[in-house]
Structures are given as C-alpha cells and as structure tokens.
C-alpha positions as CSV (number, residue, x, y, z in Angstrom):
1,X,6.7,-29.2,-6.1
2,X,7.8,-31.0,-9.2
3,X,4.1,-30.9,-10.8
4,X,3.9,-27.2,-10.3
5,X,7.3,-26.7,-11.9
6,X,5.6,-29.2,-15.0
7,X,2.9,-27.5,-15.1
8,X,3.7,-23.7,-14.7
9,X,6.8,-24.7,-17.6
10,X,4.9,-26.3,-19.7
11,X,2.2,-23.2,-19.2
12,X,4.5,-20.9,-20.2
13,X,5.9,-22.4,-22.8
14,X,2.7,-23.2,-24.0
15,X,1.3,-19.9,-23.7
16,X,4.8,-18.6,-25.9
17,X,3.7,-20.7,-28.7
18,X,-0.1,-18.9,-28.7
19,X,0.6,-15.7,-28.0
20,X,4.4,-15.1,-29.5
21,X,6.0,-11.8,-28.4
22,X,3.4,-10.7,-26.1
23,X,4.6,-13.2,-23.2
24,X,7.5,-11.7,-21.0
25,X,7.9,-14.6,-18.8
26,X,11.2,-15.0,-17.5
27,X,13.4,-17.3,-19.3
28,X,13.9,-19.2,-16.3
29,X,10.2,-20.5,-16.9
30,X,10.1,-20.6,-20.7
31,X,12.0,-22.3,-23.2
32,X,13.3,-20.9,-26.0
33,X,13.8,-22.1,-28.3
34,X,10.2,-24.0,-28.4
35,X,11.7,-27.4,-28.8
36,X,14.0,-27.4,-26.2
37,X,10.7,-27.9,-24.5
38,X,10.4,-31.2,-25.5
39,X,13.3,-32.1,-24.1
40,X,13.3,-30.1,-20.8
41,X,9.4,-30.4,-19.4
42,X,9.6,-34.0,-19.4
43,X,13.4,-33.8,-17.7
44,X,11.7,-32.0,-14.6
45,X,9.1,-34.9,-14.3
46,X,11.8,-37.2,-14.8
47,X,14.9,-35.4,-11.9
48,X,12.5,-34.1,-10.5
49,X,10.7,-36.5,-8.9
50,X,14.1,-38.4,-7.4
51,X,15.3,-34.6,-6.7
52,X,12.2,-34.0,-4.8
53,X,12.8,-37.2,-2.4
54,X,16.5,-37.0,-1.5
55,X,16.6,-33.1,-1.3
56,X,12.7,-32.5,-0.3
57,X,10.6,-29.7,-2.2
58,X,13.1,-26.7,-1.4
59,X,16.1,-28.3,-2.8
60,X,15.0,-29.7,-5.9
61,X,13.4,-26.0,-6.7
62,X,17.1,-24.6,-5.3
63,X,18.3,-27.1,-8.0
64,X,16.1,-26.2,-10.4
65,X,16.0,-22.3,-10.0
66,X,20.1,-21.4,-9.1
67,X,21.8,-23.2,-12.1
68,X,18.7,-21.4,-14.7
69,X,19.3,-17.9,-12.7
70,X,23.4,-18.3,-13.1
71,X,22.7,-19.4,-16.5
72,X,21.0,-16.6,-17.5
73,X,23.1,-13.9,-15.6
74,X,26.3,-15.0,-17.5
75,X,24.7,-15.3,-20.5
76,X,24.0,-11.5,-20.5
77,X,27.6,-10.6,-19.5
C-alpha cells in the first residue's frame, strides 16, 4: 500500500509538471504547489511504511486519505 500511494503521488504530481492545467487530479493525490512534493512523496515512504505495520494497509490509507479529504473540504468553506 505505501508504494502505490508513492508511486500514484509522485505520478500525479509528475504528470502536473508535464502537462500543466490539463490534469484534474484530485488534490488529494497531487501537490500543489510542485515543491511541496519534495517534501510530501518522500514523507509517505517514510510514515508510511511504520503506518503500514502497526495499522496494516487500510489504516495507514485511512490515515492518509481522511486528514487530506477534511483538509480539503474546510478549505473550500
């Protein structure tokens, strides 16, 4: 689980940087802006990892996924 959440963030943000404006990922999978990316893909390697084996794969995606989705709901209120 925490090498698909690298890979598909670091896709994402990746793909942002080539094809500007035409990506509408959701923010939950792309960072914005592009140098918080240096910061955050190598964060999900890093918690990710020990997330992954105290809280096995579903919890450490729940931890990944409901703090980003509560983020970005009050940060369009």
């Amino acid at each position: 689980m925490t090498a698909t959440l690298f890979l598909v963030t670091g896709a994402v943000t990746a793909a942002r940087f080539a094809f500007p404006g035409v990506l509408a990922a959701p923010p939950l999978l792309m960072q914005s802006p592009g140098r918080q990316a240096l910061v955050t893909v190598p964060a999900v390697v890093a918690l990710g990892i020990p997330d992954e084996r105290i809280f096995g794969a579903k919890g450490a995606l729940a931890l990944y996924l409901v703090p980003a989705a509560i983020g970005e709901a009050l940060g369009h209120v």
